[in-house]
C-alpha positions in Angstrom: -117.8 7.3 -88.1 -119.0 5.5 -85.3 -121.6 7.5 -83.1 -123.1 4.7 -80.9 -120.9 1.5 -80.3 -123.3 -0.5 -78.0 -125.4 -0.6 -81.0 -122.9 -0.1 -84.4 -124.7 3.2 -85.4 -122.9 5.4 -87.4 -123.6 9.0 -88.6 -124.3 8.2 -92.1 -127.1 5.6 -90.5 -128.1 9.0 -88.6 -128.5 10.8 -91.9 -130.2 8.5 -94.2 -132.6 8.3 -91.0 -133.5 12.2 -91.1 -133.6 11.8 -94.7 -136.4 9.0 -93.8 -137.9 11.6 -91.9 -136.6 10.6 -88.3 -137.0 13.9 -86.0 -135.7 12.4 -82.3 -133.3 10.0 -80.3 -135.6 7.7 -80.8 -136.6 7.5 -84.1 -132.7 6.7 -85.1 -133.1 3.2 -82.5 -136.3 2.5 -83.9 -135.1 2.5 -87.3 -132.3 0.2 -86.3 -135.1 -1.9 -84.4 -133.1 -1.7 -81.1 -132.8 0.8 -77.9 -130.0 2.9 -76.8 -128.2 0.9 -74.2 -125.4 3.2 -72.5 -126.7 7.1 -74.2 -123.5 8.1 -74.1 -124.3 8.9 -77.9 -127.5 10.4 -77.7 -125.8 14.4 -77.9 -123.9 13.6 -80.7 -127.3 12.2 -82.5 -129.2 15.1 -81.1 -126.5 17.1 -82.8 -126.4 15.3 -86.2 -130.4 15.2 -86.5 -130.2 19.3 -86.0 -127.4 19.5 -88.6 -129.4 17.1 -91.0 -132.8 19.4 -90.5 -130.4 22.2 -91.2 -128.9 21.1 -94.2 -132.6 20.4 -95.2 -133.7 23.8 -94.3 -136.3 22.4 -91.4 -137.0 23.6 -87.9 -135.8 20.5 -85.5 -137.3 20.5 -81.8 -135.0 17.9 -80.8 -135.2 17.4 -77.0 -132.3 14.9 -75.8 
C-alpha cells in the first residue's frame, strides 16, 4: 500500500528500508533520496519502522 503519496512510498519500501537498517522518518526519505513534503505520513512510518524492529526483535526509539 501506499503510505506517502507526495513521494510514491509504500510500506513494503518502509520495510526493505528497516531491513537496510533504517531506524527514523528520515532514514526512509533518505533512502528514497527525497524529503517528506506534506508529513501527513510520517505516523504511519513511525508506526511501520516500530512494527519492523519488532518483528526483528529490536528496541526502536523512533521519535516522529
Amino acid at each position: 500500500m501506499i503510505v506517502c503519496v507526495c513521494r510514491a512510498i509504500s510500506d513494503r519500501d518502509i520495510q526493505s528500508a528497516a531491513a537496510a537498517g533504517a531506524e527514523r522518518c528520515a532514514d526512509i526519505f533518505r533512502c528514497r533520496d527525497t524529503e517528506p513534503q506534506c508529513g501527513s505520513c510520517v505516523g504511519i512510518i513511525v508506526d511501520l519502522l516500530r512494527e519492523s524492529a519488532q518483528v526483528r526483535g529490536t528496541a526502536l526509539a523512533c521519535a516522529r
